[in-house]
PDB file of N, CA, C and O in Angstrom, chain B, residues numbered from 101:
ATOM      1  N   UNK B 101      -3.294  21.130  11.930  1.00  0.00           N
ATOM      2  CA  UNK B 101      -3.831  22.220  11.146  1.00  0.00           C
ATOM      3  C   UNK B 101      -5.264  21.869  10.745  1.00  0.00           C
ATOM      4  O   UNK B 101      -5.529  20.773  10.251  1.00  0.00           O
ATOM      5  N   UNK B 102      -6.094  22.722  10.942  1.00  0.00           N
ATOM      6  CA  UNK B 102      -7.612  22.997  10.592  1.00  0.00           C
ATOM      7  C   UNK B 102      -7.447  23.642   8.948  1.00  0.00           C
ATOM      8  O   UNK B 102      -6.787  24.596   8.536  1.00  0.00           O
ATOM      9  N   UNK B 103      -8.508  22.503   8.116  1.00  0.00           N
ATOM     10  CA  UNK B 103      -8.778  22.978   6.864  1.00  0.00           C
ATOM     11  C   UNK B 103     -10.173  22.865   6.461  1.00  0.00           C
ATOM     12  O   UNK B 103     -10.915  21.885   6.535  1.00  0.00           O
ATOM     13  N   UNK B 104     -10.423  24.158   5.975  1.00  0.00           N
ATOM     14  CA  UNK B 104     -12.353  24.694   6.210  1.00  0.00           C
ATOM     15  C   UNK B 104     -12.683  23.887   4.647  1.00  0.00           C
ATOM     16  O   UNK B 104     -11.665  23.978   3.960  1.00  0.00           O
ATOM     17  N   UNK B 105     -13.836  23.112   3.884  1.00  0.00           N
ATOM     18  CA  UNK B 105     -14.228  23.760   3.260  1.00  0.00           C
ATOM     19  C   UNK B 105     -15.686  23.499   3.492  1.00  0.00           C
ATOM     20  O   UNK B 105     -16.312  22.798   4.288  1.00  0.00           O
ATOM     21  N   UNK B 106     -16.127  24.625   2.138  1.00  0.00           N
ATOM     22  CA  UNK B 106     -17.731  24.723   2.347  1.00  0.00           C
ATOM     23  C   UNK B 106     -18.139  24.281   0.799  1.00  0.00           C
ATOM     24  O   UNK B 106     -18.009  24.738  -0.336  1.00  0.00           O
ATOM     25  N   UNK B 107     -18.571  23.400   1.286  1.00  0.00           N
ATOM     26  CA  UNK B 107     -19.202  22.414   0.173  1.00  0.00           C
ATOM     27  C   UNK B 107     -21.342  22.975   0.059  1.00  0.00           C
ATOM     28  O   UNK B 107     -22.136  22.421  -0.701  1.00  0.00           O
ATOM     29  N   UNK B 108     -21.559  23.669   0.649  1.00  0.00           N
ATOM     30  CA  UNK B 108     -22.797  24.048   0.750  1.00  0.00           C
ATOM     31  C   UNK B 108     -22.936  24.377  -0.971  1.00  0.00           C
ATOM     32  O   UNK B 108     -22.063  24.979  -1.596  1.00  0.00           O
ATOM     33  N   UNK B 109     -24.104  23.898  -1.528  1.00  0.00           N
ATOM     34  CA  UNK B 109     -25.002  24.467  -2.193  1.00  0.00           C
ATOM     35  C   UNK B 109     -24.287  23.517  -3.722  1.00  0.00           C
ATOM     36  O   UNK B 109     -24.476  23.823  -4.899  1.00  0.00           O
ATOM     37  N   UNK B 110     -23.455  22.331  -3.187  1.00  0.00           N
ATOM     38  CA  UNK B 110     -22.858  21.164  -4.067  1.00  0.00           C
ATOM     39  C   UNK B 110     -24.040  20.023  -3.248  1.00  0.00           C
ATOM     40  O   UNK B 110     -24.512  19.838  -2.126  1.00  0.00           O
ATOM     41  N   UNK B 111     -24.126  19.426  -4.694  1.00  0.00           N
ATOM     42  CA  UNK B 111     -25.205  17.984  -4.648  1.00  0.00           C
ATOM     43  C   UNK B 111     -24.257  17.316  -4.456  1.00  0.00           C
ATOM     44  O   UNK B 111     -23.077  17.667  -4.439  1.00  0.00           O
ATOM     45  N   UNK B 112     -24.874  15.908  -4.233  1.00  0.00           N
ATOM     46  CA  UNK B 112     -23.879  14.707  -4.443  1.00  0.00           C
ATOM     47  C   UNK B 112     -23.719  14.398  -5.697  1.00  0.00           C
ATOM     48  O   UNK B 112     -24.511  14.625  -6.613  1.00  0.00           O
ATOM     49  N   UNK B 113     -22.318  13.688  -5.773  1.00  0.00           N
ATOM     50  CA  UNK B 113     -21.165  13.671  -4.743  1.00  0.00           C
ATOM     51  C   UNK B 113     -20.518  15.021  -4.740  1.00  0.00           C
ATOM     52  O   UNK B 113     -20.265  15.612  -3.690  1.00  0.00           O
ATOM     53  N   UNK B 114     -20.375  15.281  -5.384  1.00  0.00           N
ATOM     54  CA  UNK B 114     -19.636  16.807  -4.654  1.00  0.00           C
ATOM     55  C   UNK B 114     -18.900  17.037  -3.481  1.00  0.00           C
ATOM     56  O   UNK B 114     -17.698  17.298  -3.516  1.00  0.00           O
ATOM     57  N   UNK B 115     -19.878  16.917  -1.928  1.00  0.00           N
ATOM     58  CA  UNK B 115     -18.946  17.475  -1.021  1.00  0.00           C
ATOM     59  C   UNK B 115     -18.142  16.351  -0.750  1.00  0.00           C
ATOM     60  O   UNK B 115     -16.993  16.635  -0.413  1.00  0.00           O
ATOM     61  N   UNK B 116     -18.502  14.833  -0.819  1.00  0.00           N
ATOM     62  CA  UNK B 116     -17.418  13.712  -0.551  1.00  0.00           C
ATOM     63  C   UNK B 116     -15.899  13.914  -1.783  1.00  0.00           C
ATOM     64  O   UNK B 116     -14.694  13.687  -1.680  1.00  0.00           O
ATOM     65  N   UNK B 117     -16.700  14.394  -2.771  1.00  0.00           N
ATOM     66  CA  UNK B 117     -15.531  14.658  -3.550  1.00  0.00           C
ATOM     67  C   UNK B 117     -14.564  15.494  -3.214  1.00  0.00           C
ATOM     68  O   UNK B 117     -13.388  15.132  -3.222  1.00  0.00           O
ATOM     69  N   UNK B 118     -15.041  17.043  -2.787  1.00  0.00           N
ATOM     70  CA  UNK B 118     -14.139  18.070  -2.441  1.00  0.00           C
ATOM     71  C   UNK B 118     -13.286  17.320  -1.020  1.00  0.00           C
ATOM     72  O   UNK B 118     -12.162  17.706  -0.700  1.00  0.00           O
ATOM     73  N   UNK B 119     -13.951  16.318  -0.334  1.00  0.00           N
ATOM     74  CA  UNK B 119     -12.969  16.142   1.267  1.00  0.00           C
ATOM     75  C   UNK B 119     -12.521  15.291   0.382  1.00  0.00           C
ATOM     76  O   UNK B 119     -11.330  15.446   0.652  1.00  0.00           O
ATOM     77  N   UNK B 120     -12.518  14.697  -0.262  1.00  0.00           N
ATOM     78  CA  UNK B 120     -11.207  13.629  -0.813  1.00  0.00           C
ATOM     79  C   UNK B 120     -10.134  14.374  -1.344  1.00  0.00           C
ATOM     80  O   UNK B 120      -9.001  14.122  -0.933  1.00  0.00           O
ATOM     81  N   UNK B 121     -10.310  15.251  -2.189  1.00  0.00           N
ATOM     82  CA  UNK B 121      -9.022  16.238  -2.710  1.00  0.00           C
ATOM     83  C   UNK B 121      -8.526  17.029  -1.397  1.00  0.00           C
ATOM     84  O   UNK B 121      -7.332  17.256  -1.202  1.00  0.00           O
ATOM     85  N   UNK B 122      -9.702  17.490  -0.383  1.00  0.00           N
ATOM     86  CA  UNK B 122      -8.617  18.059   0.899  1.00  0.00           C
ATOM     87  C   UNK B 122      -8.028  17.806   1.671  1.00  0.00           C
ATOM     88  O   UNK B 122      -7.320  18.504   2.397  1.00  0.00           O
ATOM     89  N   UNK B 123      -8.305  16.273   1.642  1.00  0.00           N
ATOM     90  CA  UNK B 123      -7.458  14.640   2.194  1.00  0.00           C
ATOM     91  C   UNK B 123      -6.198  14.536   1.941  1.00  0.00           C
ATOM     92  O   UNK B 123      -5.292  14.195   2.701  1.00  0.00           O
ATOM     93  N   UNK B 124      -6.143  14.993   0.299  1.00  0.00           N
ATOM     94  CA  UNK B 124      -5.009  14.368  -0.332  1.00  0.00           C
ATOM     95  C   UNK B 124      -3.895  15.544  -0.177  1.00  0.00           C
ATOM     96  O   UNK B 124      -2.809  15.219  -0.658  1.00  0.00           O
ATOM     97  N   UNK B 125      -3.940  16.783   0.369  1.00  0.00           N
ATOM     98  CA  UNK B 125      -3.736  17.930   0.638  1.00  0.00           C
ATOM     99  C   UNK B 125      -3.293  18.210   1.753  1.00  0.00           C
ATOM    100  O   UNK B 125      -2.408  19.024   2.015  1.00  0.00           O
ATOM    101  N   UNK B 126      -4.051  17.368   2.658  1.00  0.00           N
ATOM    102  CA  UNK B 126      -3.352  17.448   4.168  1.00  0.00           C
ATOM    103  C   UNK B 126      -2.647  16.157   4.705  1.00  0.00           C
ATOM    104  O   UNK B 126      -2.603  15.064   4.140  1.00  0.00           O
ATOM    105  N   UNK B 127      -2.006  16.571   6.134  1.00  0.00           N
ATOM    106  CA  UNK B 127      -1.521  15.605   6.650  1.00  0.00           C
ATOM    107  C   UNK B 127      -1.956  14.882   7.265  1.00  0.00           C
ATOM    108  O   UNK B 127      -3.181  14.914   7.380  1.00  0.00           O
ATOM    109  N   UNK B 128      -0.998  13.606   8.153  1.00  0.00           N
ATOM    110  CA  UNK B 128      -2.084  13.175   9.360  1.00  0.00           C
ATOM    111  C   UNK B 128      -1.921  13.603  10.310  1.00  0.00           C
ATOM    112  O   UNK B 128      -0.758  13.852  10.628  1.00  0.00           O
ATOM    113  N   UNK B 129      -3.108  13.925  11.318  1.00  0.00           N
ATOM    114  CA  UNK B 129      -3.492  14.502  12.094  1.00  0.00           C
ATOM    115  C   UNK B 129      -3.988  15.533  11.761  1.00  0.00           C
ATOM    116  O   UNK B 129      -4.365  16.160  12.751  1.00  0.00           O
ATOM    117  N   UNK B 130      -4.244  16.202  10.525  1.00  0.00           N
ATOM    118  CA  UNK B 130      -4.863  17.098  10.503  1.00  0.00           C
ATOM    119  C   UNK B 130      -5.964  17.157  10.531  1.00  0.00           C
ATOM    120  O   UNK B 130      -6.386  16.006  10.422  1.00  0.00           O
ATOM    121  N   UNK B 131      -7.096  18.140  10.655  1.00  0.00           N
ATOM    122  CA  UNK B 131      -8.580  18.501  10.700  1.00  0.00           C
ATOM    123  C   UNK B 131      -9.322  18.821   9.477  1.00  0.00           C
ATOM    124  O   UNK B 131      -9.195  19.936   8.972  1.00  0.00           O
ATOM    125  N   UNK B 132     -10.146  17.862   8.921  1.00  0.00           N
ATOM    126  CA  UNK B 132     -11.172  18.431   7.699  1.00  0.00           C
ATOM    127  C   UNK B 132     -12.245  18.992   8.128  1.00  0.00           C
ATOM    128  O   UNK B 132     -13.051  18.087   8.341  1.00  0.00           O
ATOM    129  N   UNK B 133     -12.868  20.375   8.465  1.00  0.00           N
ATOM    130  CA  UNK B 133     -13.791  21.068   8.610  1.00  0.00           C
ATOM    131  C   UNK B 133     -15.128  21.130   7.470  1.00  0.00           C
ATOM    132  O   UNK B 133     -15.078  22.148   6.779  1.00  0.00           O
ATOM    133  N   UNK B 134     -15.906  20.525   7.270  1.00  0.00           N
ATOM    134  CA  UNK B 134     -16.646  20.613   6.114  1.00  0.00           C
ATOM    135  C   UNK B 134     -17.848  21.044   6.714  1.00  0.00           C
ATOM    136  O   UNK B 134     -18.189  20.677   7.838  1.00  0.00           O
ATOM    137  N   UNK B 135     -18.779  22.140   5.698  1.00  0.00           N
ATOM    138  CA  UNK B 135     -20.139  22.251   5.464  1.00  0.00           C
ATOM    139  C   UNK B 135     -20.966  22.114   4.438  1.00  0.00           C
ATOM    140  O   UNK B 135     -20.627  22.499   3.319  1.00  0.00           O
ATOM    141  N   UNK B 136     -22.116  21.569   4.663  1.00  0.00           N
ATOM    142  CA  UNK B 136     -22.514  20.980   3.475  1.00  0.00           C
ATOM    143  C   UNK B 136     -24.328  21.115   3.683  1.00  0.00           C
ATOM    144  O   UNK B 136     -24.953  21.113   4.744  1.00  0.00           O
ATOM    145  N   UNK B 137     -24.835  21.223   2.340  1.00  0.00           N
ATOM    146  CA  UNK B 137     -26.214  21.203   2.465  1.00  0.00           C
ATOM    147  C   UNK B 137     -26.770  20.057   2.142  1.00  0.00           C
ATOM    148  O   UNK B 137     -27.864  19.725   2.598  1.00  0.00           O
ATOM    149  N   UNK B 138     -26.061  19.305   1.299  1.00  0.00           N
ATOM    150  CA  UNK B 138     -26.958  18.258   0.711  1.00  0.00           C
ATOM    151  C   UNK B 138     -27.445  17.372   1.175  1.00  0.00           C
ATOM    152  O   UNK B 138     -26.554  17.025   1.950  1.00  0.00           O
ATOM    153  N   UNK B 139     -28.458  16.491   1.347  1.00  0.00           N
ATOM    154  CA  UNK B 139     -29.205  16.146   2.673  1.00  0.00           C
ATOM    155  C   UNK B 139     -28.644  14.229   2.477  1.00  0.00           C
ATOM    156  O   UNK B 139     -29.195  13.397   3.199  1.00  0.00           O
ATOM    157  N   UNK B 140     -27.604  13.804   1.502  1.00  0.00           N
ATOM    158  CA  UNK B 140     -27.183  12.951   1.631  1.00  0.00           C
ATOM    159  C   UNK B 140     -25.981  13.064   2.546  1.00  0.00           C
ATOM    160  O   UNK B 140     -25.705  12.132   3.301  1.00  0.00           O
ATOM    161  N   UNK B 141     -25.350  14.029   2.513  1.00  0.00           N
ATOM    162  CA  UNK B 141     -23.968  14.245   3.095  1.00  0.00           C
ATOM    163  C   UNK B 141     -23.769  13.904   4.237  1.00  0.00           C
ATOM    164  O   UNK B 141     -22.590  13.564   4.340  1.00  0.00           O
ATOM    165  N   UNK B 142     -24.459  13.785   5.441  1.00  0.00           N
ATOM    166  CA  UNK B 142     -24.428  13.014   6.822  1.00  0.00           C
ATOM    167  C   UNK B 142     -24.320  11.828   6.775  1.00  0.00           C
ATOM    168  O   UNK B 142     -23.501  11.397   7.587  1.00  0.00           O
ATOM    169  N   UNK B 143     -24.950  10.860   5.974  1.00  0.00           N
ATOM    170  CA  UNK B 143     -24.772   9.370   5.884  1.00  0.00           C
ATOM    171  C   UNK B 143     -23.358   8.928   4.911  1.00  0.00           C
ATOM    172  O   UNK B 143     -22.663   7.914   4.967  1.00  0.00           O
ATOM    173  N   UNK B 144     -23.287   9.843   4.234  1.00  0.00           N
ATOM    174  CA  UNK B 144     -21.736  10.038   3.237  1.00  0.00           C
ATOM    175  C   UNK B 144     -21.005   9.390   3.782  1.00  0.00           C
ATOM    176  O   UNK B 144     -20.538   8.252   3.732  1.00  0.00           O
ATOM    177  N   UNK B 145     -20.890  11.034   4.826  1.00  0.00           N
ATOM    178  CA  UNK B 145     -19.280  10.951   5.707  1.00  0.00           C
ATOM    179  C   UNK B 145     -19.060  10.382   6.210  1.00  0.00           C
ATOM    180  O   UNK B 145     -17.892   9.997   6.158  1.00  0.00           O
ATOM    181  N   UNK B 146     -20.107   9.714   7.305  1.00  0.00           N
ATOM    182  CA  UNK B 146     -19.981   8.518   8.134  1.00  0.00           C
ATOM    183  C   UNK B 146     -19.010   7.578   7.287  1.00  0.00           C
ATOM    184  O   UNK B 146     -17.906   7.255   7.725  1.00  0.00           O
ATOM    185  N   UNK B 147     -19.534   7.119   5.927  1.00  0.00           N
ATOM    186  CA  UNK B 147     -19.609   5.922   5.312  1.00  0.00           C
ATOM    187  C   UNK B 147     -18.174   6.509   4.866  1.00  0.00           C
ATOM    188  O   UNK B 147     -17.513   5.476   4.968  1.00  0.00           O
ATOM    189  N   UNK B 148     -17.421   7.326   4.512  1.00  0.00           N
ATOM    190  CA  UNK B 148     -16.648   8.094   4.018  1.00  0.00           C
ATOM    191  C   UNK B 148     -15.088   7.761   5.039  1.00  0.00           C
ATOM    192  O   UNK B 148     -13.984   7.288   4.770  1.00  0.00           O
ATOM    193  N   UNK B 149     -15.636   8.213   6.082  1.00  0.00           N
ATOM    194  CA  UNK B 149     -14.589   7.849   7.180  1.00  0.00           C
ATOM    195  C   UNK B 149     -14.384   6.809   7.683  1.00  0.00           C
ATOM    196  O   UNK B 149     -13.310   6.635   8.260  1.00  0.00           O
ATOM    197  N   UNK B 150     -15.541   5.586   7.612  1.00  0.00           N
ATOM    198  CA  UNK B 150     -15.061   4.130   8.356  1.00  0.00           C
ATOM    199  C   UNK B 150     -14.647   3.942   6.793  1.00  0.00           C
ATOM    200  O   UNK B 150     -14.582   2.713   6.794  1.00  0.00           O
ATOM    201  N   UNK B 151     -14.362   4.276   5.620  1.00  0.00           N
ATOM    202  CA  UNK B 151     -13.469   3.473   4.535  1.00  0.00           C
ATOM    203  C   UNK B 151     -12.300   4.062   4.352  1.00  0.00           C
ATOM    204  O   UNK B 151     -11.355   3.350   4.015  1.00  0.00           O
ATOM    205  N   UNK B 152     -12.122   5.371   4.516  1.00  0.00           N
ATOM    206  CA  UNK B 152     -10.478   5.989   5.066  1.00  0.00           C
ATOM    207  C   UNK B 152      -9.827   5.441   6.033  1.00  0.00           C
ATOM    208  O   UNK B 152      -8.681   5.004   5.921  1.00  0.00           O
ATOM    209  N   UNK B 153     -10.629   5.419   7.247  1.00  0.00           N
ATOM    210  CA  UNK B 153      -9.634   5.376   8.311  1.00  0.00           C
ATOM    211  C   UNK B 153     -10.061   6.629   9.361  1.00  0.00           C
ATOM    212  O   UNK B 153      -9.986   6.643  10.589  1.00  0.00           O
ATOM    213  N   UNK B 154     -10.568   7.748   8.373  1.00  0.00           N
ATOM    214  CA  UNK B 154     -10.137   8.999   9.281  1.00  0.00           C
ATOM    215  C   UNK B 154     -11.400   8.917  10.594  1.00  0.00           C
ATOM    216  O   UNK B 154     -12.305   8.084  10.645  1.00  0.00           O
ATOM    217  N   UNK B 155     -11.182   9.848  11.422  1.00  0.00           N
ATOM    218  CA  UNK B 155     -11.992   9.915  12.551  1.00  0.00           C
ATOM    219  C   UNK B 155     -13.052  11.123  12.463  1.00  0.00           C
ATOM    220  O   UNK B 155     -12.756  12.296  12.237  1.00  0.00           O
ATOM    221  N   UNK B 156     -14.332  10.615  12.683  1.00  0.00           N
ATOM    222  CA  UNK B 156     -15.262  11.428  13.004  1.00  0.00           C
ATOM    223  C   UNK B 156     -15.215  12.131  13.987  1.00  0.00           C
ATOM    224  O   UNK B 156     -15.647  11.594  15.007  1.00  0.00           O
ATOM    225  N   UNK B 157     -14.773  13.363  14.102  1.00  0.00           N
ATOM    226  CA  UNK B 157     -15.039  14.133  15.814  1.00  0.00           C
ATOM    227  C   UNK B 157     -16.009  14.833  15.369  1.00  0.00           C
ATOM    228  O   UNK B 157     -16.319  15.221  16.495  1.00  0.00           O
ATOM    229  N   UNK B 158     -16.810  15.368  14.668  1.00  0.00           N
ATOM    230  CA  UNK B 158     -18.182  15.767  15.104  1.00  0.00           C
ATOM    231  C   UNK B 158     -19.343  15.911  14.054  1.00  0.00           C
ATOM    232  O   UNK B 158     -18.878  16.033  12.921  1.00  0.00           O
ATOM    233  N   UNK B 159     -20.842  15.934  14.098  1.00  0.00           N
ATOM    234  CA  UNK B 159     -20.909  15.298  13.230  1.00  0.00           C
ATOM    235  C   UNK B 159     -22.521  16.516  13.533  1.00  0.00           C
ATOM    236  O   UNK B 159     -23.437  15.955  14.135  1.00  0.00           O
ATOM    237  N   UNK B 160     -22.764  17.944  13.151  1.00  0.00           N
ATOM    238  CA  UNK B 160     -23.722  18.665  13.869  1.00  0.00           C
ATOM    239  C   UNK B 160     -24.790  18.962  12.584  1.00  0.00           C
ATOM    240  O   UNK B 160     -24.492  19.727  11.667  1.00  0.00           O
ATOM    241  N   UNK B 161     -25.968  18.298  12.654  1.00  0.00           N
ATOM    242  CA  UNK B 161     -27.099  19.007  11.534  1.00  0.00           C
ATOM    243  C   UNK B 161     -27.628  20.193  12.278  1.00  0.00           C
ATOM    244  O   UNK B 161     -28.205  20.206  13.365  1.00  0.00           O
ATOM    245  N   UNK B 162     -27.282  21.310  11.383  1.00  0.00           N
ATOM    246  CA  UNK B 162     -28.182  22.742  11.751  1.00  0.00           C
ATOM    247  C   UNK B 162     -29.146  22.501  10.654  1.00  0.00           C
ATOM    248  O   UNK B 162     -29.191  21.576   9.843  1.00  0.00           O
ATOM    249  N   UNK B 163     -30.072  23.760  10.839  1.00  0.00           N
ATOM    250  CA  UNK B 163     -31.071  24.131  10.212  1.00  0.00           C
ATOM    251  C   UNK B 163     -30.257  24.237   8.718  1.00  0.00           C
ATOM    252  O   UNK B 163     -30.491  23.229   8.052  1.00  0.00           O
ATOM    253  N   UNK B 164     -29.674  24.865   8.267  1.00  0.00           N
ATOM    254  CA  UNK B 164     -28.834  25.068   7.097  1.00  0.00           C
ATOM    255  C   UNK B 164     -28.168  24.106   6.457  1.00  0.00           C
ATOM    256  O   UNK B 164     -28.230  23.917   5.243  1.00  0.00           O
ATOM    257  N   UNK B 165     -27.454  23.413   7.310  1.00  0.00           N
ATOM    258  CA  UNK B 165     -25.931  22.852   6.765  1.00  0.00           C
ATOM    259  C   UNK B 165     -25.577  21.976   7.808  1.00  0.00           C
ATOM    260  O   UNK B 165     -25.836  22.325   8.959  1.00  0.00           O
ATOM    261  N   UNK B 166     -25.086  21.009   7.618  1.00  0.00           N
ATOM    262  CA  UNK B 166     -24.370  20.133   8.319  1.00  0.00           C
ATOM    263  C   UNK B 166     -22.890  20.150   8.752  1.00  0.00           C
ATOM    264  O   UNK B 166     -22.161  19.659   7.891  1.00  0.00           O
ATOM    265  N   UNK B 167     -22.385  20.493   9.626  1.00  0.00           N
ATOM    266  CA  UNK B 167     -20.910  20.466   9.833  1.00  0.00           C
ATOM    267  C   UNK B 167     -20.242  18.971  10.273  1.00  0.00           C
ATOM    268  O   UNK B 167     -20.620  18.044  10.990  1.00  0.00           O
ATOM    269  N   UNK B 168     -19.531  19.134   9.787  1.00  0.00           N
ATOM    270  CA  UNK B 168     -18.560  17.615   9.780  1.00  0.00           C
ATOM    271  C   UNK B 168     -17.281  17.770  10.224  1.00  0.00           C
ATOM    272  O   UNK B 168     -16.595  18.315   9.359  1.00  0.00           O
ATOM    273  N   UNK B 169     -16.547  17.455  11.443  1.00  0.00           N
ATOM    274  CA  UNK B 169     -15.101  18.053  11.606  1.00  0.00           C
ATOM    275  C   UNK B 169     -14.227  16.196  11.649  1.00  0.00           C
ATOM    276  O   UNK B 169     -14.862  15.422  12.365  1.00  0.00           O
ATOM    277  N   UNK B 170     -13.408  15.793  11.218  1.00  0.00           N
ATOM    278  CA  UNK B 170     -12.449  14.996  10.748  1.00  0.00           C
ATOM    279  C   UNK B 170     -11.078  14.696  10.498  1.00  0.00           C
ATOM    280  O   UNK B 170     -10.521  14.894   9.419  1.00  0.00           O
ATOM    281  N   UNK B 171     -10.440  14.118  11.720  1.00  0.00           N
ATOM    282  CA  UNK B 171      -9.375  14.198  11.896  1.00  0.00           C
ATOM    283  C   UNK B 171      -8.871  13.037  11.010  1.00  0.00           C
ATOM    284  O   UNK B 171      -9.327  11.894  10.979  1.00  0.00           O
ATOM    285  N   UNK B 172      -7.798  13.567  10.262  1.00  0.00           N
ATOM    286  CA  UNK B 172      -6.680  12.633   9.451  1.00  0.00           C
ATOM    287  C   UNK B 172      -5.904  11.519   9.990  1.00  0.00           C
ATOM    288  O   UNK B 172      -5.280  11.871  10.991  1.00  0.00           O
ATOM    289  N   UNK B 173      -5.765  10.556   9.737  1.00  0.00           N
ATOM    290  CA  UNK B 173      -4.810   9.329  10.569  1.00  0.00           C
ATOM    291  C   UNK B 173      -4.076   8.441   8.876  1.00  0.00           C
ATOM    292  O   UNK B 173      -4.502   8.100   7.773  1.00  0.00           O
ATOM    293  N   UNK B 174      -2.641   8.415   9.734  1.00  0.00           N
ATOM    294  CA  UNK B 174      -2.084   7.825   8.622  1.00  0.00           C
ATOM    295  C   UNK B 174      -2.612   6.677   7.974  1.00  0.00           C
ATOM    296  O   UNK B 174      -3.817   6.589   8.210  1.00  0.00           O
ATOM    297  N   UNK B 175      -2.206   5.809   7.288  1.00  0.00           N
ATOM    298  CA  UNK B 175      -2.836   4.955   6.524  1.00  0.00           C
ATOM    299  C   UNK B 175      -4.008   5.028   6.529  1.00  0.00           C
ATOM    300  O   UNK B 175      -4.702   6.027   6.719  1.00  0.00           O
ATOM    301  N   UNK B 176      -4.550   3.182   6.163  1.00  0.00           N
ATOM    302  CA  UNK B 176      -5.964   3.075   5.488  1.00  0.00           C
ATOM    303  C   UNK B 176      -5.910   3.487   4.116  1.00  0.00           C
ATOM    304  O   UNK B 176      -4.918   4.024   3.624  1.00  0.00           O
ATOM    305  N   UNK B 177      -7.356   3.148   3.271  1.00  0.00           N
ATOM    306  CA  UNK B 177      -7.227   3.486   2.097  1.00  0.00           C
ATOM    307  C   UNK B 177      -7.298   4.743   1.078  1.00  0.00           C
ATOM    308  O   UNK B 177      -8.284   5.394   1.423  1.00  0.00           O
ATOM    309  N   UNK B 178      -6.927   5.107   0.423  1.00  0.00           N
ATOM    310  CA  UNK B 178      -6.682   6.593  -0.506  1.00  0.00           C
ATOM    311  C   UNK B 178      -7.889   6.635  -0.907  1.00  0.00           C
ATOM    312  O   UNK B 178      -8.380   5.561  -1.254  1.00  0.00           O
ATOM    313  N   UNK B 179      -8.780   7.944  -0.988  1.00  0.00           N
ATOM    314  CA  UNK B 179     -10.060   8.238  -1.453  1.00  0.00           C
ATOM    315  C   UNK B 179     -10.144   9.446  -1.642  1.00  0.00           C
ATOM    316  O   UNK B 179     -11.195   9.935  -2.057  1.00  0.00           O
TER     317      UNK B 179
END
């Protein structure tokens, strides 16, 4: 299951915050879809996902917003 959110127009931390509560919400294997404006949020997630566990599948700066898509994997640590 694919879960959207749009973290656009949240500073940091904010959007690392909102994917941690949509973490804790989904399963594993599921998909975190995030967009985000804040111009820290690309180096975040990176840093975000090698301390979960979860997997980066894509990682796109537009002109606007950054999309982040993130697949869930069991264990690793709670964040």
């Amino acid at each position: 299951m694919e879960h959207r959110i749009d973290a656009r127009g949240m500073k940091c931390p904010r959007p690392i915050v909102e994917l941690a509560k949509a973490r804790r919400r989904a399963a594993p294997g599921d998909v975190l879809a995030i967009d985000a404006d804040d111009l820290a949020f690309a180096s975040d997630v990176v840093a975000w996902c090698e301390a979960t566990g979860a997997e980066l599948l894509d990682l796109i700066r537009g002109e606007d917003a950054t999309h982040a898509r993130i697949k869930l994997h069991s264990g690793g640590p709670s964040r």
